[in-house]
gemmi code that builds the backbone of each chain (N, CA, C; Angstrom):
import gemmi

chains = {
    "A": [
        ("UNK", (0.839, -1.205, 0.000), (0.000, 0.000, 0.000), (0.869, 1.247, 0.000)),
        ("UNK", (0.357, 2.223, -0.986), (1.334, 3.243, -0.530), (1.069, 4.284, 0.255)),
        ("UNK", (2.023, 5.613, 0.858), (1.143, 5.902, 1.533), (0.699, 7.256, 1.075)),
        ("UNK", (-0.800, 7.839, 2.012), (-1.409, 9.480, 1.168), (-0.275, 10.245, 1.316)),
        ("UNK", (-0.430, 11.332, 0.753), (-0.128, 12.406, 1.124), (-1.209, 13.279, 1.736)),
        ("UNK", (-2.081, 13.160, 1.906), (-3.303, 13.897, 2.585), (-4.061, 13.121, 3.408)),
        ("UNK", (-4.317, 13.444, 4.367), (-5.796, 12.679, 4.722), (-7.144, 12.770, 4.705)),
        ("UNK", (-6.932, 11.967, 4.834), (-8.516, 11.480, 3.909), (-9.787, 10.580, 4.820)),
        ("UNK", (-11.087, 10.794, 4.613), (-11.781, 10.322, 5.483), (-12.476, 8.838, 4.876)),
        ("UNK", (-12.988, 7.509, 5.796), (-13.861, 6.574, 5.111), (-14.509, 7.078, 5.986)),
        ("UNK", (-15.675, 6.700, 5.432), (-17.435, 7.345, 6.308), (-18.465, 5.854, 6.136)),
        ("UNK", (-18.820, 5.471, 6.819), (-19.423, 4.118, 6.852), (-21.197, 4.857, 7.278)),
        ("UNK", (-22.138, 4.983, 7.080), (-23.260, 4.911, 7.255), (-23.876, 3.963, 7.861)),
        ("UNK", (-24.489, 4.228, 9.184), (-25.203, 3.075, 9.776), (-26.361, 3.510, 9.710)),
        ("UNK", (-27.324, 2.411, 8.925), (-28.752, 2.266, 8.984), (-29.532, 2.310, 10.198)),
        ("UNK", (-30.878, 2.631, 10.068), (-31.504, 2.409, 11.449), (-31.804, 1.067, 11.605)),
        ("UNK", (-32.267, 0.375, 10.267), (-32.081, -1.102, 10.737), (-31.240, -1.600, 10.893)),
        ("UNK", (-30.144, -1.006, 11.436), (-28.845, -1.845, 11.736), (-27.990, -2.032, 10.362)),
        ("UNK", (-28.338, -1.804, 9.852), (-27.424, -2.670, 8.596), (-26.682, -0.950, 8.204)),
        ("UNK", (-25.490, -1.558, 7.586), (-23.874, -0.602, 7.043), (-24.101, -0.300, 5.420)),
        ("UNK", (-23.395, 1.040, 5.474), (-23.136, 1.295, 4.606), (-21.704, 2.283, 4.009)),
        ("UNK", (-20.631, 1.513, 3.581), (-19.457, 2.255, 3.413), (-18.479, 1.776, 2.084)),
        ("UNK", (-17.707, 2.084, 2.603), (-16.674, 2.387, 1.209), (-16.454, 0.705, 1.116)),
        ("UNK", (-16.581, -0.385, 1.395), (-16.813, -2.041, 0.213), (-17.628, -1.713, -0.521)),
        ("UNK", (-18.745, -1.335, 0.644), (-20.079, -1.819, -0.594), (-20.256, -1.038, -1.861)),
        ("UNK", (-19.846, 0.400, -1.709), (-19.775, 1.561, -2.477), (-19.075, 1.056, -3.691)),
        ("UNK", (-17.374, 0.369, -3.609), (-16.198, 0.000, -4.229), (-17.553, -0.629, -5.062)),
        ("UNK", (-17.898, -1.461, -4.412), (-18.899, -3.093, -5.376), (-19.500, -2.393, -5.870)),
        ("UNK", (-20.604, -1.496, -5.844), (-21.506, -0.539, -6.429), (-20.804, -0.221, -7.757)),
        ("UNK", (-20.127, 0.396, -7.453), (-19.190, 1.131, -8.858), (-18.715, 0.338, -9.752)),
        ("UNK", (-17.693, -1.092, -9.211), (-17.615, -1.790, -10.195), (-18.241, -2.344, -10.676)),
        ("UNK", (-19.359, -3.277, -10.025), (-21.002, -3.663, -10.858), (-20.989, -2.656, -12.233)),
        ("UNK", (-21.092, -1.182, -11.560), (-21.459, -0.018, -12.734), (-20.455, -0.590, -13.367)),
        ("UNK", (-19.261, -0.677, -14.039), (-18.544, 0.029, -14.586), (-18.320, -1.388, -15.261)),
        ("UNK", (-18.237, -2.651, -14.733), (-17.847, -3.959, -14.778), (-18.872, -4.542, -15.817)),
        ("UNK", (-20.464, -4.328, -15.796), (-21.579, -5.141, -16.068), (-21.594, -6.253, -15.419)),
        ("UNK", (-20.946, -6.851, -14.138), (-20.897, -7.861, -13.629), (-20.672, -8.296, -12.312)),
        ("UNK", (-21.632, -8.906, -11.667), (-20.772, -9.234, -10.470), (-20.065, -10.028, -10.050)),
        ("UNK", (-19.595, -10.905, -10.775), (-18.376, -11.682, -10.915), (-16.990, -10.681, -11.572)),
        ("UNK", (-17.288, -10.019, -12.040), (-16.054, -9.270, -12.617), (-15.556, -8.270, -11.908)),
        ("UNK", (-16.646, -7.735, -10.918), (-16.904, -6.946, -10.125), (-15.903, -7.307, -8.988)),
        ("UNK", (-16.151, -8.885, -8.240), (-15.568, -9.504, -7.444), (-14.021, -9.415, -7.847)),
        ("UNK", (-14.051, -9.886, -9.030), (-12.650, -10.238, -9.109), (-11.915, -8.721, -9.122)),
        ("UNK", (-11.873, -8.200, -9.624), (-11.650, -6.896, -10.168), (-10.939, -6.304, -8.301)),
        ("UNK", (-12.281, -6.280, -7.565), (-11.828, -5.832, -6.227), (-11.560, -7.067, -5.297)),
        ("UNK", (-10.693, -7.934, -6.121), (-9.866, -9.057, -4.839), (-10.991, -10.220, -3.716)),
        ("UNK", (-12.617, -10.087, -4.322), (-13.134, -10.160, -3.493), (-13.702, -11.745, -3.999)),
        ("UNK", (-14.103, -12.696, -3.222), (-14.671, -14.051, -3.705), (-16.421, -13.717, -4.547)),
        ("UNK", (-16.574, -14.292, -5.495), (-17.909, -14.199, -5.887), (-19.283, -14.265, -4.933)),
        ("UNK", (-19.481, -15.463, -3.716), (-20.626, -15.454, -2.880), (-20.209, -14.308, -1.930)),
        ("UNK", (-18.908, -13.380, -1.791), (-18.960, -12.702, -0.714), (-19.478, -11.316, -1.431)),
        ("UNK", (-19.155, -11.555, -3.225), (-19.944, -10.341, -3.432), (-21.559, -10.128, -3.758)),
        ("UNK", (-21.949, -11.458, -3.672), (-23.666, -11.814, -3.656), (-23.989, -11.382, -2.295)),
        ("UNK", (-23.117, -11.870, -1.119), (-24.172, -11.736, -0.201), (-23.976, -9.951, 0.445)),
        ("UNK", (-22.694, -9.437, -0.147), (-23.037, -7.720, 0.311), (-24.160, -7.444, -0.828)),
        ("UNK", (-24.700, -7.803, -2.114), (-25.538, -7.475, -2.665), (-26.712, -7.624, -2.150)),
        ("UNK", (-26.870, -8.852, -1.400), (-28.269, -9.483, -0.514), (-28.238, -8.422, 0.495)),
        ("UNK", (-27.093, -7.972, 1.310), (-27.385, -7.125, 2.158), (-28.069, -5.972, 2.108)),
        ("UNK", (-27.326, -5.234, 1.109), (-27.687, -4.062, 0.699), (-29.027, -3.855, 0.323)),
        ("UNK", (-29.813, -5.286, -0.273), (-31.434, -5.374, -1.008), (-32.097, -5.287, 0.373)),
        ("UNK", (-32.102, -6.135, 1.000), (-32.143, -5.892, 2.582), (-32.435, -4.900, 3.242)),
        ("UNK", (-31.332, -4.229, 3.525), (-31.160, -2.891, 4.045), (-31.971, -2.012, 3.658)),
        ("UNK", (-31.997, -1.531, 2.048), (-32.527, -0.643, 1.555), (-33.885, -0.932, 1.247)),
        ("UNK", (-34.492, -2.157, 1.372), (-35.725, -2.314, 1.209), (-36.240, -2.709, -0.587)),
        ("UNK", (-35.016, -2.885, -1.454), (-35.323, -2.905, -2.847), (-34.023, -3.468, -3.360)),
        ("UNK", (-34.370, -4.044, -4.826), (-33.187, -4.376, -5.071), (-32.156, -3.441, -5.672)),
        ("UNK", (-30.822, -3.737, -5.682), (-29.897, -2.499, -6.144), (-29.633, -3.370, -7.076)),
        ("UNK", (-29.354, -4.444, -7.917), (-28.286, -5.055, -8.906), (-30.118, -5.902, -9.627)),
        ("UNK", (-30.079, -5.799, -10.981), (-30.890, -6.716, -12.127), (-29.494, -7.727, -12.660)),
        ("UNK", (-29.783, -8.302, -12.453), (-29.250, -9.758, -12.943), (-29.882, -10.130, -14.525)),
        ("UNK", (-29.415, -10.205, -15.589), (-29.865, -10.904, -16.622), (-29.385, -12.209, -16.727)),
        ("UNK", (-30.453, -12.813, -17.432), (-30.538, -14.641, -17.319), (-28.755, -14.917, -17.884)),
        ("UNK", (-28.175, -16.436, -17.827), (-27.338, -16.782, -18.522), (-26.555, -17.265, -16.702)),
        ("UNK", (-27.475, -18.036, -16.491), (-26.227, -18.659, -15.435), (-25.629, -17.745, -14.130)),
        ("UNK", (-24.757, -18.302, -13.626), (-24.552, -17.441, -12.069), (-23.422, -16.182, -12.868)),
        ("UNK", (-24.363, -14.699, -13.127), (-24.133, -13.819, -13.636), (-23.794, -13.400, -15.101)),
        ("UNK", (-23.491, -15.108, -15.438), (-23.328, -15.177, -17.234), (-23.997, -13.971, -17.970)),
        ("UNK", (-25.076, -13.889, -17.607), (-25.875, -12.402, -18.535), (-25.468, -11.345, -18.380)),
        ("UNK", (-24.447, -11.004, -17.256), (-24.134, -9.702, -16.691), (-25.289, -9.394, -15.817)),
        ("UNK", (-24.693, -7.927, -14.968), (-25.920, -7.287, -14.166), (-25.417, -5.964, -13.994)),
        ("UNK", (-26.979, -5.332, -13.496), (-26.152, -3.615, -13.842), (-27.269, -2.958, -12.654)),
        ("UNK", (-27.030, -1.850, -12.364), (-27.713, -1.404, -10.834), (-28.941, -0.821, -11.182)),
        ("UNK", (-29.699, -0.839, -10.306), (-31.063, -0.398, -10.340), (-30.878, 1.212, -10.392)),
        ("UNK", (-32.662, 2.045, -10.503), (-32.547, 3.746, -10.658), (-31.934, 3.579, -8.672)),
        ("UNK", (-32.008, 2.470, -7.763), (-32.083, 3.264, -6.566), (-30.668, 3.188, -6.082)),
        ("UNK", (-30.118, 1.938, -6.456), (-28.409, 1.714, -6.593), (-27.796, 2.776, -6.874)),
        ("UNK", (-28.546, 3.181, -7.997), (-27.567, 4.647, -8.625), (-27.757, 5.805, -7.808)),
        ("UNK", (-28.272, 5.956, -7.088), (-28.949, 6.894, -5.754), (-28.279, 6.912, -4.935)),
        ("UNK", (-28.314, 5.240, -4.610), (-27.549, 5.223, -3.021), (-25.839, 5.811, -3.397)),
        ("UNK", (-25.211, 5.469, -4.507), (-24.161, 5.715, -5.042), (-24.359, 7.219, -5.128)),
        ("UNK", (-24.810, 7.898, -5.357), (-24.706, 9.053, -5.310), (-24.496, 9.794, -4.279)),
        ("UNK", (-25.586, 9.591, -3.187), (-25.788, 10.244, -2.365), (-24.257, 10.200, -1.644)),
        ("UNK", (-23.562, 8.646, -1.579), (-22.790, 8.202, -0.659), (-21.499, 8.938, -0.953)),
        ("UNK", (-21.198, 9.210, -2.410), (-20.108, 10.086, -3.050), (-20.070, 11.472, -2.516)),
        ("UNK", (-21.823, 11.822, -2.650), (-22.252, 13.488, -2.182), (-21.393, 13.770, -0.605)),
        ("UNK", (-22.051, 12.447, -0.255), (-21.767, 12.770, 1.435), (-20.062, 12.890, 1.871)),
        ("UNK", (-19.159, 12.321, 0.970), (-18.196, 11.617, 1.460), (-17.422, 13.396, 1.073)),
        ("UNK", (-17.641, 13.448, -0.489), (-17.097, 14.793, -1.093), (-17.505, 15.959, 0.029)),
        ("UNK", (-18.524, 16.129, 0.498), (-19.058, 17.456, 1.303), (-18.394, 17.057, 2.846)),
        ("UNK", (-18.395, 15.818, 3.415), (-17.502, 15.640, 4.795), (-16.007, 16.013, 4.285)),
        ("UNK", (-15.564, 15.836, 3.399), (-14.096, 16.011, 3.484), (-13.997, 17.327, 2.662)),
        ("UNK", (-14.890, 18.067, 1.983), (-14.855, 19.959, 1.985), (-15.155, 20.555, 3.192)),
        ("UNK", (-15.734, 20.017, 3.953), (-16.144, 20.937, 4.805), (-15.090, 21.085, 6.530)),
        ("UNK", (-14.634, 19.620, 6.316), (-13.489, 19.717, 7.355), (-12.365, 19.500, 6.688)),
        ("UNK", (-11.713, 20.199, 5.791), (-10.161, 20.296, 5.270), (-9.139, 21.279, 6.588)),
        ("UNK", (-9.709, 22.450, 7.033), (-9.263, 23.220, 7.910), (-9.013, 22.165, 9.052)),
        ("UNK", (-9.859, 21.020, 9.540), (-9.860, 20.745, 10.341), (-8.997, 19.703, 10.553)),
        ("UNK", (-8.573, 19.097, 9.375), (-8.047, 17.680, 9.194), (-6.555, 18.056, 8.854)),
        ("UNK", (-6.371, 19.233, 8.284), (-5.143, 20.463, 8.350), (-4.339, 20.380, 9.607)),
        ("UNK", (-5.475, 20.726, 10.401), (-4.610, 20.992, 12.012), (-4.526, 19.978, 12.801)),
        ("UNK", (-5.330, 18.852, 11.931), (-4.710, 17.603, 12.472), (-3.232, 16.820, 12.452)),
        ("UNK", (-3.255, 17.296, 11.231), (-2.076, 16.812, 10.084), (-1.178, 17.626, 10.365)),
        ("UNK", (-0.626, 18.910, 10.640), (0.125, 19.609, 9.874), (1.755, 18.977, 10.547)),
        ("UNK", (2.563, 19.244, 9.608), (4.000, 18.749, 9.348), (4.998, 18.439, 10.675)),
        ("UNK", (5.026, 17.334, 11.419), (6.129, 17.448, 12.775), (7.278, 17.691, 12.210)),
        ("UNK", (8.463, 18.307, 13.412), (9.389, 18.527, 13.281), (10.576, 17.618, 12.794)),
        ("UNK", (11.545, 17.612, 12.109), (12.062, 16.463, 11.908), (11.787, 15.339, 10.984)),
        ("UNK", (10.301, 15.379, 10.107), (10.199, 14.557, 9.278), (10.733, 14.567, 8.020)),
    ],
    "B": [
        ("UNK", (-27.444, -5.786, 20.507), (-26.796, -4.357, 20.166), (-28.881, -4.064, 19.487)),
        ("UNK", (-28.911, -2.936, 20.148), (-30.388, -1.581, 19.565), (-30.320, -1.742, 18.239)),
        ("UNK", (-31.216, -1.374, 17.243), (-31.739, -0.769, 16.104), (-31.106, 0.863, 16.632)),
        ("UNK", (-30.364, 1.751, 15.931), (-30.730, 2.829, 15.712), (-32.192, 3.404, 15.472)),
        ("UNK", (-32.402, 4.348, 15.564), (-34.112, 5.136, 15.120), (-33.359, 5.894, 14.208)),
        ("UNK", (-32.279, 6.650, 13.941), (-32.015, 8.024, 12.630), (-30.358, 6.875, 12.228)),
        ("UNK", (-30.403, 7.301, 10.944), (-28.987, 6.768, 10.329), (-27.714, 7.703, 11.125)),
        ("UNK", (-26.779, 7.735, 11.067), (-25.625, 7.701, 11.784), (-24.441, 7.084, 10.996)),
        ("UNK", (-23.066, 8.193, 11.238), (-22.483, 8.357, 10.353), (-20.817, 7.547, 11.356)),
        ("UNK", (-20.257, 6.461, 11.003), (-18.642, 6.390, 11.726), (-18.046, 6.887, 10.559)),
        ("UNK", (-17.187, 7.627, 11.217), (-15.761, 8.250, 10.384), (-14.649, 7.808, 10.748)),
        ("UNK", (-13.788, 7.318, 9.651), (-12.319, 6.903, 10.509), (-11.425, 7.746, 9.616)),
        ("UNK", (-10.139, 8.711, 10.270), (-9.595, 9.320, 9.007), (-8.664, 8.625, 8.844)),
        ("UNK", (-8.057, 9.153, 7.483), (-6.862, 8.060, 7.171), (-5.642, 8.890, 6.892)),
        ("UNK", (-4.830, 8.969, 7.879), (-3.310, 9.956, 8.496), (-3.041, 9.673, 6.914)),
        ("UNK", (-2.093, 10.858, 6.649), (-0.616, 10.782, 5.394), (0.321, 9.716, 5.705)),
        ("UNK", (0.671, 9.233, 7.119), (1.723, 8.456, 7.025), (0.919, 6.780, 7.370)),
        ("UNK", (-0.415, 6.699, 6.867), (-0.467, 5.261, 6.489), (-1.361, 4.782, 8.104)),
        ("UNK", (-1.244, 5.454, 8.874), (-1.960, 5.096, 10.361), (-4.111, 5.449, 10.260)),
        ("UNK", (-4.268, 5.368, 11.022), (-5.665, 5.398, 11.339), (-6.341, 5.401, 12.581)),
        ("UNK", (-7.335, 6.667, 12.132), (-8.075, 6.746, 13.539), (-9.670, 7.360, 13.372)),
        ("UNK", (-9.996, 6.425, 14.344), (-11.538, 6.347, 14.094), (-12.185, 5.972, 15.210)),
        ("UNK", (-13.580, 5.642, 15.438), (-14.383, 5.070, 16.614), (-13.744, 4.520, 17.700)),
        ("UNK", (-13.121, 3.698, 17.175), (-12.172, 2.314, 18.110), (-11.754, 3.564, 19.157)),
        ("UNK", (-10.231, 4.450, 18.528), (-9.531, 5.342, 19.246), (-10.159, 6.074, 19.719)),
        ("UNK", (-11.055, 6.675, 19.176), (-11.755, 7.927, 19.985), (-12.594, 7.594, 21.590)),
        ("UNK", (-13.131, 6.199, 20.884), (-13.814, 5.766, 22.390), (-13.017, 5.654, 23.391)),
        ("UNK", (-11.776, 5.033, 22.830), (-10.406, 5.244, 24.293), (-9.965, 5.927, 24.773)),
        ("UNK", (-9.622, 7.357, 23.620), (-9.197, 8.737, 24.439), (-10.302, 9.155, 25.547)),
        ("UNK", (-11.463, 8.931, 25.095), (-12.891, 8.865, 25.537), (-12.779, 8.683, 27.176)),
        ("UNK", (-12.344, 7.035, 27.181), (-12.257, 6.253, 28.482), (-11.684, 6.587, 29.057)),
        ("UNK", (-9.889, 6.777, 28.587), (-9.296, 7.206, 29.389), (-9.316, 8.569, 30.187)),
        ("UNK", (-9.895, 9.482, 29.927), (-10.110, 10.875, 30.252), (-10.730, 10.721, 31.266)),
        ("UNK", (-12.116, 10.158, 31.017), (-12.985, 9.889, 31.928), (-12.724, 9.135, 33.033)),
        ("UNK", (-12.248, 8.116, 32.949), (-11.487, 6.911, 34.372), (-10.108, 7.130, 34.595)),
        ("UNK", (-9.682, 8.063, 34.281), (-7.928, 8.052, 34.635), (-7.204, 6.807, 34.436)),
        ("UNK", (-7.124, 6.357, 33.475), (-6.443, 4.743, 33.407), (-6.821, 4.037, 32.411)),
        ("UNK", (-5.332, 3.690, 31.355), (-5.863, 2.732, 30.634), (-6.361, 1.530, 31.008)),
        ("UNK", (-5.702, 0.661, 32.202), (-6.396, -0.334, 32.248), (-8.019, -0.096, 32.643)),
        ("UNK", (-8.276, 0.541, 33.661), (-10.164, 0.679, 33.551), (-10.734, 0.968, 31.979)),
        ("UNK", (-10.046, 1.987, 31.629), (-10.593, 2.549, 30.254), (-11.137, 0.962, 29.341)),
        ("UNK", (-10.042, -0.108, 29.224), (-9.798, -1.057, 28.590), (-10.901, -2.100, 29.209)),
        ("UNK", (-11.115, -2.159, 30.206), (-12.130, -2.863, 30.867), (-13.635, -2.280, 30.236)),
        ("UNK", (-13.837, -1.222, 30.406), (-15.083, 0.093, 30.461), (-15.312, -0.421, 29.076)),
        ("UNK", (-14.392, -0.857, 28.158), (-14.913, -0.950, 26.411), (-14.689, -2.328, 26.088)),
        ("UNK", (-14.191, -3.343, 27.158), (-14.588, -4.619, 26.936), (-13.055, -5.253, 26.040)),
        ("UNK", (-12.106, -4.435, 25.704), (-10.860, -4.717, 25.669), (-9.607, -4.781, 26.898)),
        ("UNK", (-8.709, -5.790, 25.698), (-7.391, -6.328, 26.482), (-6.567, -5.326, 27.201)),
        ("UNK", (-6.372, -5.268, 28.317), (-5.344, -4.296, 28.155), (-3.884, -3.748, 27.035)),
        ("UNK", (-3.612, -5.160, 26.761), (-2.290, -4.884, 25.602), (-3.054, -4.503, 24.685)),
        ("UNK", (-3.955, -4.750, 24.259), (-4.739, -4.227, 22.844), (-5.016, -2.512, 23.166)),
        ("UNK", (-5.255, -2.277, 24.191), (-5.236, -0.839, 24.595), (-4.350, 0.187, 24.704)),
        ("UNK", (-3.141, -0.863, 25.086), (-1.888, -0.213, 25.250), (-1.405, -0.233, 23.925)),
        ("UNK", (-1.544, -1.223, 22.841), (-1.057, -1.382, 20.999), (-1.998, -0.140, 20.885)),
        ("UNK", (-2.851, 0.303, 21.151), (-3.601, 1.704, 20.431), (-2.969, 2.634, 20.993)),
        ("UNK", (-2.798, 2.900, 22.084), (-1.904, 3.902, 22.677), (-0.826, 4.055, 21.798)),
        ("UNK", (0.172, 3.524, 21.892), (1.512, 3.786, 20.902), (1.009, 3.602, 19.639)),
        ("UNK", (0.265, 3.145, 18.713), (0.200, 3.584, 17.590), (-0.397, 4.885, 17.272)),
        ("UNK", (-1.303, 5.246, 18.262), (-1.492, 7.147, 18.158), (-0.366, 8.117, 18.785)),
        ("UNK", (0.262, 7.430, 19.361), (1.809, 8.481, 19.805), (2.869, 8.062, 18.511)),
        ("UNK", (2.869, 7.097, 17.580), (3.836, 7.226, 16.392), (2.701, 7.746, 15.294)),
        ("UNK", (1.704, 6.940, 14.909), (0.909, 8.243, 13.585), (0.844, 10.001, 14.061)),
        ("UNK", (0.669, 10.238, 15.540), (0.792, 11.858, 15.393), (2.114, 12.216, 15.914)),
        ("UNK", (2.691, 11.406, 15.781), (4.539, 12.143, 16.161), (4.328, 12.448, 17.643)),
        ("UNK", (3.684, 12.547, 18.808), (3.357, 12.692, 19.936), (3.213, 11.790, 21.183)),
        ("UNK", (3.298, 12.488, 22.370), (2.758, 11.404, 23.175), (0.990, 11.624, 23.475)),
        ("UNK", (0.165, 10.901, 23.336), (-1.013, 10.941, 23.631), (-1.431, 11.180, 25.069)),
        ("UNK", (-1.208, 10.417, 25.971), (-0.740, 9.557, 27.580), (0.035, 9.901, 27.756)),
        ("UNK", (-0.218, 10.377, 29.323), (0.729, 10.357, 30.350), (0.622, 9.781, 31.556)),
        ("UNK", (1.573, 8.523, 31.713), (1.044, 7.781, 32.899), (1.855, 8.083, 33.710)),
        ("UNK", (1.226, 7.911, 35.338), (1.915, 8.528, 36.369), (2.429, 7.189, 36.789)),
        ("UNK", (3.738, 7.123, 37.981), (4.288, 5.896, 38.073), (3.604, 4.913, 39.210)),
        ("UNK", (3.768, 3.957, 39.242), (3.050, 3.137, 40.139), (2.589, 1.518, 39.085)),
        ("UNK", (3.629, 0.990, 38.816), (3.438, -0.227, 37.866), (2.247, 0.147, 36.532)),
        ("UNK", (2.149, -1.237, 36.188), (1.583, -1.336, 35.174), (0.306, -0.279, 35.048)),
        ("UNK", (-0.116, 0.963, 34.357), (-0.811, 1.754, 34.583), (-1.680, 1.928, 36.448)),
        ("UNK", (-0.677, 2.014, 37.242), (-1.566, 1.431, 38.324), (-1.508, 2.604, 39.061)),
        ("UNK", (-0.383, 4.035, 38.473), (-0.292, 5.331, 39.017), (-1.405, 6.551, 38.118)),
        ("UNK", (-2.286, 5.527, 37.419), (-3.394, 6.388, 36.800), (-2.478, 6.788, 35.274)),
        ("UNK", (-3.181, 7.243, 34.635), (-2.871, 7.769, 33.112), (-3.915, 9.475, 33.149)),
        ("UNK", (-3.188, 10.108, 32.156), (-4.538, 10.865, 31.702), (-3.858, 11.891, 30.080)),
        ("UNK", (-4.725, 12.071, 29.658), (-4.729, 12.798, 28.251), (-3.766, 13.866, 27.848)),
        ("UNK", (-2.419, 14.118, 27.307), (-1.756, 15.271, 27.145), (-3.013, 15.994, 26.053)),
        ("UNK", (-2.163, 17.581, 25.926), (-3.134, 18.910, 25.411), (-2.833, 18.132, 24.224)),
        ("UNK", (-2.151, 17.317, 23.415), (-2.080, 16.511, 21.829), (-3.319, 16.063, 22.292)),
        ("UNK", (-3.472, 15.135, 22.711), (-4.884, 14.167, 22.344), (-6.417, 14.909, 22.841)),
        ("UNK", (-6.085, 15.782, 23.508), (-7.123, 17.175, 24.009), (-7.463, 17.151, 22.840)),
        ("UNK", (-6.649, 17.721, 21.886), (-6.651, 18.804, 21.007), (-7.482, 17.565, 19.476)),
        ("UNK", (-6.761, 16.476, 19.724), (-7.004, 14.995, 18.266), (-8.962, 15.078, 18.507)),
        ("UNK", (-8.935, 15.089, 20.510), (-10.609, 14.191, 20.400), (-11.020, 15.163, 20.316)),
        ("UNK", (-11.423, 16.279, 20.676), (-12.004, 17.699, 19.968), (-11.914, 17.733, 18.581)),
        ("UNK", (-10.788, 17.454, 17.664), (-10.817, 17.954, 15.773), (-11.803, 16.575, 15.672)),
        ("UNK", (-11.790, 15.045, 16.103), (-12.407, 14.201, 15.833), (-13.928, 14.485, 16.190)),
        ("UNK", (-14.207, 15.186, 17.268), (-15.648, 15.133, 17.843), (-16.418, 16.393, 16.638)),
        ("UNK", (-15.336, 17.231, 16.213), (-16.060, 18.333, 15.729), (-16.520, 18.056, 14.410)),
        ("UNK", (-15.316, 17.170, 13.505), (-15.814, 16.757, 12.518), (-16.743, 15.633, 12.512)),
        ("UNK", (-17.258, 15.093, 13.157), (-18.461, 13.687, 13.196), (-19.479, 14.752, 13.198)),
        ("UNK", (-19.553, 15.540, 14.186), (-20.813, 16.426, 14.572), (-21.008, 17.375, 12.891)),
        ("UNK", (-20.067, 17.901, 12.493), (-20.015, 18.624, 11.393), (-20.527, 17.661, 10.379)),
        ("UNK", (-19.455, 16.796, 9.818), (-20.531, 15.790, 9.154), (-21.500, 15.408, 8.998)),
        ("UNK", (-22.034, 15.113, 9.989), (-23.742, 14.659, 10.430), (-24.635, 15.998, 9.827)),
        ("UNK", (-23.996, 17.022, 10.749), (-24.873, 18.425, 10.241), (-25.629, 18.553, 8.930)),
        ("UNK", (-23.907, 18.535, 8.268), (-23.808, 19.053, 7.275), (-24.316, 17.992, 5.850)),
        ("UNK", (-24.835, 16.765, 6.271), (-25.775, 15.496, 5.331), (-26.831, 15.360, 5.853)),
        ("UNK", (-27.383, 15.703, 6.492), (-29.082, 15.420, 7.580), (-29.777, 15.316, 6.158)),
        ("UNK", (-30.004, 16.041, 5.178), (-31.030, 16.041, 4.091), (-30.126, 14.746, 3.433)),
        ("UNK", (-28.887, 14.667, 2.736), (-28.785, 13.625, 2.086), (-29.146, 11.902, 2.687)),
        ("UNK", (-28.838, 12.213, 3.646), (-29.126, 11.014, 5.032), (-30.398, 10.884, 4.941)),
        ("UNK", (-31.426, 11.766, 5.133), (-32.732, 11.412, 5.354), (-33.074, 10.821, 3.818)),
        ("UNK", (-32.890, 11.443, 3.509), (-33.410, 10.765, 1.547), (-32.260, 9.502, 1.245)),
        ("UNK", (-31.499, 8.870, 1.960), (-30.883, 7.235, 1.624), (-32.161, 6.660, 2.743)),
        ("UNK", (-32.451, 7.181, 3.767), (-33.081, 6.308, 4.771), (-34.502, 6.413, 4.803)),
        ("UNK", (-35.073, 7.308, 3.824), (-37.327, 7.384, 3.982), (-37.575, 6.383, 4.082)),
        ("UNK", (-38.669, 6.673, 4.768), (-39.425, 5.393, 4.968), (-40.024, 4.018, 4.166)),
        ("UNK", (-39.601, 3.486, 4.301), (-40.449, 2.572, 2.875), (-41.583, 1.847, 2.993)),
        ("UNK", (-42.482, 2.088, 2.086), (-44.303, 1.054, 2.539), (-43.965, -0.181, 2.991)),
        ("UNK", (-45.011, -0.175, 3.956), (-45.097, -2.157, 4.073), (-44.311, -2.081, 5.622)),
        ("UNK", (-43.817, -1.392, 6.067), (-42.420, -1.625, 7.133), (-43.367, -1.490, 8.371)),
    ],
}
model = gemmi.Model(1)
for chain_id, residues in chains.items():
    chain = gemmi.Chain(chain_id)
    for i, (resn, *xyz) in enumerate(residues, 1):
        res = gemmi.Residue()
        res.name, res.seqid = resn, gemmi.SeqId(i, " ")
        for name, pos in zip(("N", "CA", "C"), xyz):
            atom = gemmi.Atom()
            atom.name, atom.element = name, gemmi.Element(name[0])
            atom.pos, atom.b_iso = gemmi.Position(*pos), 0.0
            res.add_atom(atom)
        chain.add_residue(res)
    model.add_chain(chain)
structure = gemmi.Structure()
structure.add_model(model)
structure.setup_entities()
C-alpha cells in the first residue's frame, strides 16, 4: 500500500435497521457499474464471488429494494447492472463523502500539519 | 446491540503516514479521560489491556506525539490521563463527526425514507 499524502476520510453509514453502509459496498456498487458484472466486479476488487452476492443481498435488505438486475445466462453469465435506486444510493454516498471532506479540510489540516524532523 | 431510530455516520480518518483513527480510538481517548487509566478505560470498552496499550503507541507514532501520560506506580496502576495533543485529536475528531452529520441530515434522510409495508 502506498502511503497518502493527505488525509482522507472513510465514512461508513449506519442504517436504522442496523445494517452498514461504506466504502466495500460503495467500491462493489461502482464496479457492478462500470464492470456489467458481479463476478467481474468480485474479481476486479480481490473479493470471492458469494462474498460479493451476499453484500448485494445485504444491501437489497437494508434498503428495502433491489440495487443489482441480474440478466438470465447462469450465475451472472448475462451480466448485471444497478437499479434507478443503486444509482442513488451511489450518489448520495459520493455526495456525502465529497461534502464531509470539503467541509473539514481546515480541520483535518490541524490535524495533520507537518512534525518537526520529518 | 439496539436498532438505531435516525442513520448515523462512523468516520475513521486516514493519516498521510499510512496510520488510522476512528471510533475504536476515539472511544479510548474517551475512556481514558474519563477513568484516569488505561487499564479501567480497557475494561469500560470490553478490551485487552495490551490491545489498549497497541492503540496507545500507535497514536503516539501516527501523530509524532505522546497521547498519555502515565503517572508511576506499575503497570498503569499510578493512573494515566490525556496530554493537550490528544485534548486537542478528540475535539478535531468530535467536531468533525458532529459537522458531518450536520452538514448530510437532508442527504441522510433521503438514503433512509421510509419505505411502505415496514
Amino acid at each position: 500500500m502506498t502511503k497518502r499524502e493527505k488525509p482522507g476520510l472513510s465514512i461508513r453509514i449506519d442504517l436504522p435497521g442496523g445494517g452498514r453502509f461504506g466504502p466495500g459496498k460503495a467500491a462493489l456498487l461502482d464496479a457492478i457499474a462500470d464492470l456489467g458484472s458481479i463476478n467481474k466486479a468480485a474479481t476486479h476488487l480481490g473479493m470471492s464471488y458469494p462474498r460479493a452476492k451476499k453484500l448485494v443481498e445485504e444491501m437489497n435488505r437494508d434498503f428495502g429494494a433491489p440495487l443489482i438486475i441480474s440478466a438470465q445466462g447462469g450465475a451472472d453469465g448475462g451480466g448485471s447492472r444497478l437499479t434507478e435506486t443503486a444509482e442513488n444510493i451511489r450518489n448520495i454516498y459520493r455526495d456525502l463523502c465529497n461534502r464531509s471532506l470539503a467541509h473539514n479540510k481546515a480541520l483535518l489540516a490541524s490535524l495533520c500539519r507537518p512534525k518537526s524532523g520529518d
